[in-house]
C-alpha positions, 0 to 999 in steps of 0.5 A: 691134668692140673690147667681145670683146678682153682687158679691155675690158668690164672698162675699160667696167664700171669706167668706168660705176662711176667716173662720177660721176654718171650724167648724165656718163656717155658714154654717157648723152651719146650717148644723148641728143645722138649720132646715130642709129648712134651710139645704136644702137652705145651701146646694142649695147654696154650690152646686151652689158654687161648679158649680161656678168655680173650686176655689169655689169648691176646696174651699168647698171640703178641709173643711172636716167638711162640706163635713161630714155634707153635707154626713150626710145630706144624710144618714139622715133620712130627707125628699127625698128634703133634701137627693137630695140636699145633693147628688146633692151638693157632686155631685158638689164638689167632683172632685178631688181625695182626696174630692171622698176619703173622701166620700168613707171614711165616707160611702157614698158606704153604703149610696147610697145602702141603698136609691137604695134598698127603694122603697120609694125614689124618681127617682131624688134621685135614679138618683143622688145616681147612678150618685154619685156612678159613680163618686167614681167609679172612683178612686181605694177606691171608686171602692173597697168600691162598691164591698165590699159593699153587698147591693150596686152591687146587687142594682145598677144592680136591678135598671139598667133598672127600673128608668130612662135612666139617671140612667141606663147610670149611672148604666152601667158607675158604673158596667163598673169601676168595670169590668175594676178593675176586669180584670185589677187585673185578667190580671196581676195575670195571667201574 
């Protein structure tokens, strides 16, 4: 309620940047240790830090212990508010290449399969779990992971057509990294 008032995001920012280390961060504590609204409100927060400025999010993106708790967050058994917050605020912090190795790395490929092939998951969660895998898509390891995963390619094609136009225009942009990575290494074998 408070993040939109005068200097408080920048009190947030500069307390992120005194921490420490990051395991003493507050909000690595919630996130490991708080309940469910209050790790879901965390992580309202971080993602709205993230969106703030690209310091804030290189900020939160080099503390590689909240990246895993906020990716633990969405392999969780949680409710579909918990898991949308998560993706939606790795969505916010993972820009750089190094932040989208680190989530590959943990298992977010993985992850997004398993929420695209439950029917029980909600379109905003599937929407931002195509998005997200968009976004990995992007870079050689997460390109790599998608297409070793079995469940993943099968699923993002399973729901090109059936969630949401945000989703499929998501989809597409994943399927489309992927045929680029695969003509690229066919072209080069060949010549």
């Amino acid at each position: 309620m408070i993040l939109p008032e005068k200097g408080v995001r920048e009190q947030l920012v500069q307390h992120l940047v005194n921490s420490t280390s990051s395991t003493s961060s507050s909000f690595t504590l919630v996130l490991r240790r708080g309940g469910l609204d209050a790790k879901i409100s965390a992580t309202r927060v971080l993602e709205s830090l993230a969106s703030f400025d690209n310091e804030s999010r290189q900020i939160i993106a080099d503390q590689s212990v909240l990246i895993k708790e906020l990716y633990n967050l969405t392999a969780s058994d949680a409710s579909h508010p918990a898991i949308d917050a998560g993706i939606a605020a790795l969505i916010a912090v993972c820009t750089s290449r190094h932040s989208k190795k680190e989530i590959v790395r943990l298992g977010i490929v993985k992850t997004a399969g398993k929420l695209l092939s439950s029917p029980e998951n909600s379109v905003t969660v599937l929407e931002k779990a195509m998005k997200f895998l968009e976004i990995i898509s992007t870079c050689t390891e997460g390109r790599t992971a998608i297409c070793e995963d079995e469940i993943c390619v099968p699923m993002v094609i399973k729901r090109l057509m059936k969630v949401s136009p945000a989703a499929t225009e998501h989809g597409i942009g994943v399927i489309w990294s992927i045929l680029t990575r695969f003509i690229k290494k066919r072209f080069f074998v060949l010549f």
